[in-house]
C-alpha positions, 0 to 999 in steps of 0.5 A: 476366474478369467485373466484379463489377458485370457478375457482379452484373447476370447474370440466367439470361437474359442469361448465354451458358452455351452459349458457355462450352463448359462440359462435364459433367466441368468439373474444379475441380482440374487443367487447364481445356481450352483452349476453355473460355479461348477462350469467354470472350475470354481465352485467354492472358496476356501471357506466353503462359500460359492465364489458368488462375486468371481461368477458374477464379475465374470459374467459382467465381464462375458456381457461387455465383450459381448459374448452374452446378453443378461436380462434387465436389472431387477433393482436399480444400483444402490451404490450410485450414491455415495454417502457423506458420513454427516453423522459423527460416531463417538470416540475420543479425538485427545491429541497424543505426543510423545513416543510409543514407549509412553504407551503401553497399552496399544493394542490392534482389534478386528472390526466388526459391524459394532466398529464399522461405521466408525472405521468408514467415518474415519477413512472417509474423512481424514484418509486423503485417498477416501474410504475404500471401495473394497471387494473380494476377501479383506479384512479390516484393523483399528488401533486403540491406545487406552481405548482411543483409536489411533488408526486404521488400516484394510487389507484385501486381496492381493493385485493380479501384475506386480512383475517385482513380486512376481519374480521374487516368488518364482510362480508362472501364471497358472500357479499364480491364478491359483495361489494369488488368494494367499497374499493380502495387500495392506490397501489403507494405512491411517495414523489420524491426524491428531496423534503425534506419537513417534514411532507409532507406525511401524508399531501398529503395522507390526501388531496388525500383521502378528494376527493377520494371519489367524484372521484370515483364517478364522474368516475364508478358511485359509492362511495368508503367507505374505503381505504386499504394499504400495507406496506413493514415493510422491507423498510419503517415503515409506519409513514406517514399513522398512521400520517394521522390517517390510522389504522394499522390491521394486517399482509399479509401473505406474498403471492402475486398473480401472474396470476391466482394463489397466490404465497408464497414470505415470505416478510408480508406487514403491513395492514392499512386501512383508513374509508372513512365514519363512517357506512363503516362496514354497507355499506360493509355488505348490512346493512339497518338502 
């Protein structure tokens, strides 16, 4: 898939339209035919699943540039509204006290669909950033102590510019365009309101990381060597991910992406970053031996 930095260097000239198989009746809803996928070298992902959301991004993305046109929708967006989670799922809401020693039984599952209204109505309403809109490969964890959830977390694919990660891993563009896919950030972190249970946090970022890994991999076919966060030193400083031994790196710049382009906020995050396995570095960069 196109970079933004490649994106934005395109010129009429120098962008292969001929080689992207693009036929007159292109759909923006529905299947994109497999030579489409092809053309631009990434037919499928890991798991064997045409990259169905990468082609369909890139060819929004060839539209606004005006490099195509594609014809009209055939249904109007459905995502325009947004919900409002009126409806209250059932589950305990028992304040808890003390400390992590009291409580044994913590334990971390995968959300499926039976979970997933409840994970939504939860981010929704006492998450102050809201629910998420995630795309792309993610995964998401709830955290139940005696069977009552006590948090929830997402993670999803990792960002495109973190210079302080980066760097650490040592990769170039090129190997980072392929490899990106093998970093998963921990984009949602909610401990709900009524737990006051010490040292819960780094707790539940500990269990959620120990099957992140096989997570992923029972999901998209392939491993996740490292985790990357981002904290708002504004809100919170970030105690609960140096408890559970995350590495703190660095700085953002302050620049979030919105759409297709990268906008200037001036609110720096704090980077932190958490290997999954000791050769990350090797595994990120190709590196044999």
């Amino acid at each position: 898939m196109f970079s933004d930095t490649v994106l934005g260097n395109l010129t009429p000239k120098t962008l292969p339209l001929s080689e992207l198989r693009l036929p007159s009746t292109m759909p923006r809803e529905g299947a994109i035919s497999p030579g489409f996928y092809a053309s631009h070298g990434q037919s499928v992902q890991p798991n064997g699943k045409p990259k169905e959301y990468a082609a369909r991004d890139l060819l929004l993305r060839l539209e606004e540039k005006g490099f195509i046109e594609l014809p009209p929708r055939i249904k109007r967006k459905n995502n325009l509204k947004r919900k409002s989670f009126d409806q209250v799922p059932i589950f305990l809401k028992e304040q808890l006290t003390g400390s992590i020693g009291d409580y044994p039984e913590l334990s971390t599952r995968w959300v499926t669909s039976q979970d997933s209204y409840l994970w939504d109505y939860l981010l929704h309403h006492y998450h102050y950033l809201g629910l998420p809109k995630i795309v792309g490969e993610h995964l998401r964890h709830l955290a139940f102590i005696n069977g009552q959830v006590v948090a929830c977390l997402a993670w999803a694919s990792a960002a495109w510019k973190v210079k302080a990660r980066d760097q650490l891993i040592g990769w170039g563009e090129p190997t980072k365009r392929k490899n990106l896919h093998l970093i998963a950030n921990n984009t949602r972190f909610l401990i709900l309101p009524w737990i006051k249970v010490k040292y819960l946090a780094s707790k539940v970022l500990s269990l959620s990381l120990k099957r992140l890994g096989s997570d992923w991999q029972k999901t998209y076919g392939h491993p996740v060597y490292l985790a990357e966060t981002f904290v708002d030193n504004a809100r919170f400083k970030g105690t609960c991910y140096q408890a559970a031994n995350w590495h703190y790196v660095g700085q953002t710049k302050g620049s979030a992406k919105r759409g297709n382009a990268y906008r200037y906020h001036g609110q720096p995050k704090a980077i932190y970053l958490y290997p999954l396995h000791r050769h990350f570095r090797r595994f990120l960069n190709d590196e044999k031996g």
